[in-house]
C-alpha positions, 0 to 999 in steps of 0.5 A: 470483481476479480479475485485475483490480487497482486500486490509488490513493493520493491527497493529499485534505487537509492530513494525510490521505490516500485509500487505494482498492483494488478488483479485479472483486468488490470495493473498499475505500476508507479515508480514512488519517491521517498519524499513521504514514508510511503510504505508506512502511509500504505500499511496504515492505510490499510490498517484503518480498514479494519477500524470504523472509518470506512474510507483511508486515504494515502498519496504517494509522491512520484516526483512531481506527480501524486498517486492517491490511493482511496480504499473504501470499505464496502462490507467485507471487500474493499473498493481501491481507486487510484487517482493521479494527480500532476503536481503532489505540491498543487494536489494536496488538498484537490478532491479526489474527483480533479485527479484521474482516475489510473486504476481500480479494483474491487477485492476482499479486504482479507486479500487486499490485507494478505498481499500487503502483509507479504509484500512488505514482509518480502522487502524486511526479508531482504533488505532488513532493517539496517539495509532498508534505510541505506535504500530508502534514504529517509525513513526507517522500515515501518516495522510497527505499522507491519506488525499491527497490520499483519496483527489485525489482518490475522485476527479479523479475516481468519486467512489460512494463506500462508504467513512468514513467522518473522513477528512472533 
């Protein structure tokens, strides 16, 4: 396991979106389309780690291909793999095992949580909401899937990383 997360989120164009997550080993890089609301899909996906269900999936569309992120809760670290997949029409319902496995990771939820928090709060911080949407095209900035997971993330792990203050 390597504790050294990090996650980013960033606006590249009109409609896409650079989704980059590396720990001490390894990175991943994914350039995702706005055909799915794709940060909304990552911070409930997230989110659902910090309820009963021990496994959260979500894929992201990189047009045509499929990126499908499957987090597993193994007691208080998370076991994150990302599967690729060619064709997100032909994937949707494949088991994960038909997609190849591009990256993995072992982190502490609290991290995993962490990072996330901050990395959409960076893109709000920037583009804001109004400006989100003019980017992204298709969805709004998942405001409510950012406060309940920075809620969740804050109540459960007792991180004392530092946290912006933008949702009382």
């Amino acid at each position: 396991m390597a504790n050294d997360l990090q996650f980013s989120w960033e606006l590249s164009g009109t409609g896409w979106a650079v989704c980059r997550i590396a720990d001490g080993a390894s990175e991943r890089k994914d350039a995702v389309s706005y055909c799915t609301d794709a940060l909304a899909d990552l911070l409930h996906g997230v989110a659902g780690l910090y309820g009963p269900a021990s496994v959260q999936r979500f894929s992201f569309d990189l047009e045509p291909a499929e990126v499908r992120w499957v987090l597993r809760s193994k007691g208080s670290d998370v076991e994150i793999a990302i599967y690729w997949f060619p064709d997100m029409f032909t994937s949707f319902d494949a088991p994960d095992q038909e997609g190849t496995l591009s990256w993995g990771s072992t982190q502490p939820r609290s991290l995993l949580g962490h990072v996330v928090v901050e990395a959409a709060q960076s893109v709000l911080r920037l583009h804001s909401e109004d400006g989100y949407l003019a980017k992204w095209g298709r969805y709004p900035f998942p405001v409510a899937a950012l406060q309940d997971l920075r809620q969740l993330h804050l109540q459960h792990d007792g991180c004392e990383r530092q946290h912006d203050a933008i949702f009382p």
